[in-house]
VOVEX-745012 format. One record per residue (C-alpha): residue in three letters; x, y, z. Coordinates in steps of 0.25 Angstrom, whole numbers, padded with zeros to 4 digits, always signed. Layout:
N
ALAXYZ...
This chain:
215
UNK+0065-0018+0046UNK+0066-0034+0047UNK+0070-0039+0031UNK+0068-0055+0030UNK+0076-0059+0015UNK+0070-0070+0010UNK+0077-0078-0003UNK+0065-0086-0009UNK+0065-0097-0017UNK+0068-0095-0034UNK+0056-0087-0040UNK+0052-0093-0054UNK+0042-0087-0064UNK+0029-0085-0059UNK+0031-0089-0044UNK+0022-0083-0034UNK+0031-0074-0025UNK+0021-0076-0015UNK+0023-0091-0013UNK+0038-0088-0016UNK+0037-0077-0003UNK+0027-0085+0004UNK+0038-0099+0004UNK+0048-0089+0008UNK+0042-0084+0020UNK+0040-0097+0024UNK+0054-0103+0020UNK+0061-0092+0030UNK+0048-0092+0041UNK+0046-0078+0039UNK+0032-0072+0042UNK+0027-0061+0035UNK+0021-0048+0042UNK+0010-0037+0037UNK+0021-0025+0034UNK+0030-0033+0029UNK+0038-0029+0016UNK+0041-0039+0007UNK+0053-0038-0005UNK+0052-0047-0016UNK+0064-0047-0027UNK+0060-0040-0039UNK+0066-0053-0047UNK+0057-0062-0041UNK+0043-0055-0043UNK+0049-0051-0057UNK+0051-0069-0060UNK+0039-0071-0051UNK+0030-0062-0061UNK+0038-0069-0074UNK+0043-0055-0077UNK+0054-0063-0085UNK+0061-0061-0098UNK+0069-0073-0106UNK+0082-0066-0112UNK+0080-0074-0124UNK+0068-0070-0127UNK+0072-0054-0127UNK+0076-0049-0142UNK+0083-0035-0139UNK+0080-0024-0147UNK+0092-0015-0154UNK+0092-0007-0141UNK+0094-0018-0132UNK+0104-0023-0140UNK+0112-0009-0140UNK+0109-0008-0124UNK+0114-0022-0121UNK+0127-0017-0129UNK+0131-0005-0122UNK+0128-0012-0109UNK+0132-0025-0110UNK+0119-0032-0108UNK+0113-0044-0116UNK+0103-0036-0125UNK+0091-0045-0121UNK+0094-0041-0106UNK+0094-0027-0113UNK+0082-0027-0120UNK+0075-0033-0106UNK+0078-0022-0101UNK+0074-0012-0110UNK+0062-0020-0111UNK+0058-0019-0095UNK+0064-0001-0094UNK+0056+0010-0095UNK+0071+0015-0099UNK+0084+0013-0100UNK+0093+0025-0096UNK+0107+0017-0097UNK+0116+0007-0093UNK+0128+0002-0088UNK+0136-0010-0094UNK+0125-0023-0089UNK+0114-0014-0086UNK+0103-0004-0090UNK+0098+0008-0082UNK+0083+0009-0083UNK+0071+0014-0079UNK+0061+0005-0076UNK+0047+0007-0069UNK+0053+0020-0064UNK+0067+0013-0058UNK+0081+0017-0064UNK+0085+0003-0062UNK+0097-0007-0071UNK+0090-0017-0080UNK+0075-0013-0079UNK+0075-0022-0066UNK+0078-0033-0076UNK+0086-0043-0067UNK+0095-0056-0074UNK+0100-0060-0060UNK+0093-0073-0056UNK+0083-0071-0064UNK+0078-0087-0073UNK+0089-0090-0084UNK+0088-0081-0096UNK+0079-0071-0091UNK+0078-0057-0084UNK+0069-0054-0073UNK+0061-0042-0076UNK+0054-0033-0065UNK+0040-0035-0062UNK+0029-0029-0071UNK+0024-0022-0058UNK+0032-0022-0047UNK+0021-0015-0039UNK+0011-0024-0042UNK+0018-0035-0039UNK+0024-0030-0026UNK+0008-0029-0023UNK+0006-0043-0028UNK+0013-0049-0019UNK+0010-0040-0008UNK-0006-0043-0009UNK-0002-0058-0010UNK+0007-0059+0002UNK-0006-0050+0008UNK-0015-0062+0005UNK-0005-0073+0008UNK+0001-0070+0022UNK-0011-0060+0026UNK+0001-0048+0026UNK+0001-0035+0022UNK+0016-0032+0017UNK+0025-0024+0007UNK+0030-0031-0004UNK+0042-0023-0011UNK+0048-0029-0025UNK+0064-0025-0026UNK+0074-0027-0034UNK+0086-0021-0036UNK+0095-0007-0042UNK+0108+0000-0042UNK+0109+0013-0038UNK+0117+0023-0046UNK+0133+0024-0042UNK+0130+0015-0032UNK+0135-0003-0033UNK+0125-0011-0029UNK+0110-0015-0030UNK+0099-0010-0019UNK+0084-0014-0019UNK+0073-0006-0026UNK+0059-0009-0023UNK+0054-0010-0037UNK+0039-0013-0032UNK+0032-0012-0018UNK+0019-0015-0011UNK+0011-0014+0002UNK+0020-0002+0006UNK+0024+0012+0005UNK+0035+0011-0005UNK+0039+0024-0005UNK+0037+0034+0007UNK+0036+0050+0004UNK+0042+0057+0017UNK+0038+0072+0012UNK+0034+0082+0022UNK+0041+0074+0032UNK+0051+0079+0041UNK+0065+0076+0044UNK+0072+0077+0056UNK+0074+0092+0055UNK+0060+0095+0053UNK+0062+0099+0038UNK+0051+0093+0028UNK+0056+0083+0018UNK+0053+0085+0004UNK+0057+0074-0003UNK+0058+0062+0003UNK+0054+0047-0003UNK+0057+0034+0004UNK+0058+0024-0004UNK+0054+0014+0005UNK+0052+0001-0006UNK+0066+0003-0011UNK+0073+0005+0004UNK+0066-0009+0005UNK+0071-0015-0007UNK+0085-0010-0003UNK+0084-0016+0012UNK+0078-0029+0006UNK+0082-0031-0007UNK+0079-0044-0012UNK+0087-0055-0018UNK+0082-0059-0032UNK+0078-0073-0026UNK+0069-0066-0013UNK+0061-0059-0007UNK+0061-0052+0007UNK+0052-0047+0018UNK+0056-0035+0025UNK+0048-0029+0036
């Protein structure tokens, strides 16, 4: 595996993250290749789509309001994030555990680092489709047939630090099922997923600000 990181230039609100890749390319003389797989920053498909939230314009609700106080958050961040869960299960002091689109993951995805002044970066409404978006316009623009992977990042429990997570993915297999197949000793194996999207979004993982091409 070859993994190019390209920083590309500051995404505003309604940018076409194809331009935005295409002048990237170009800017670091990268050519792009059928099988290619291409990561793209949560954050920036997330501005790109105007998936954007002006804390002033929040009004938190009594629960908010009691959430932000046990965990020391502002309550319009709180009620952003209760807004964007499918559930919060807890929280630590600066951050909610929740559930969303199937992720146990802080925040609701809900990023405030680097995002436009006064506001909150929100996840995309579809990551999938937006993943196969932009997979089908790099398809038209460049003649390629790639992999698109959006990824943003987690904690993982009892462990310091971030890793990637591949929150959407196109034009591959995301997730491989090894069942029936037989390790080294000749014994079936029974339960086995790889998760092949998130070991990408772990190897790549994207600065807020980029986007990469791995092959």
């Amino acid at each position: 595996m070859i993994v190019y990181p390209l920083e590309s230039t500051l995404v505003k609100p309604g940018d076409s993250i194809l331009r935005v890749f295409s002048k990237t390319l170009a800017r670091n003389r990268v050519r792009l290749r059928s099988k290619d797989i291409v990561a793209v920053s949560s954050k920036i498909v997330g501005i790109s789509e105007k998936r954007i939230r002006d804390i002033h314009r929040i009004k938190p609700t009594r629960e908010a309001i009691g959430l932000a106080r046990r965990f020391s958050l502002t309550s319009p961040f709180a009620q952003a994030v209760l807004d964007e869960s499918d559930m919060v299960i807890g929280g630590v002091r600066g951050a909610l555990l929740t559930i969303k689109d199937g992720y146990a993951v802080a925040n609701a995805g809900i990023d405030r680092k680097n995002a436009p002044l006064n506001s909150l970066v929100l996840w995309p409404h579809d990551p999938d489709l937006s993943a196969k978006t932009l997979r089908d316009q790099i398809g038209k623009e460049f003649g390629k047939q790639v992999g698109v992977v959006i990824v943003d990042s987690r904690v993982t429990p009892l462990r310091l630090g971030t890793t990637g997570l591949a929150i959407g993915a196109a034009g591959f297999r995301a997730v491989e099922d090894i069942r029936g197949n037989l390790d080294l000793h000749g014994r079936e194996v029974r339960i086995t997923f790889r998760a092949i999207a998130d070991a990408l979004a772990v190897f790549v993982k994207p600065s807020s600000r980029g986007t990469d091409v791995s092959t």
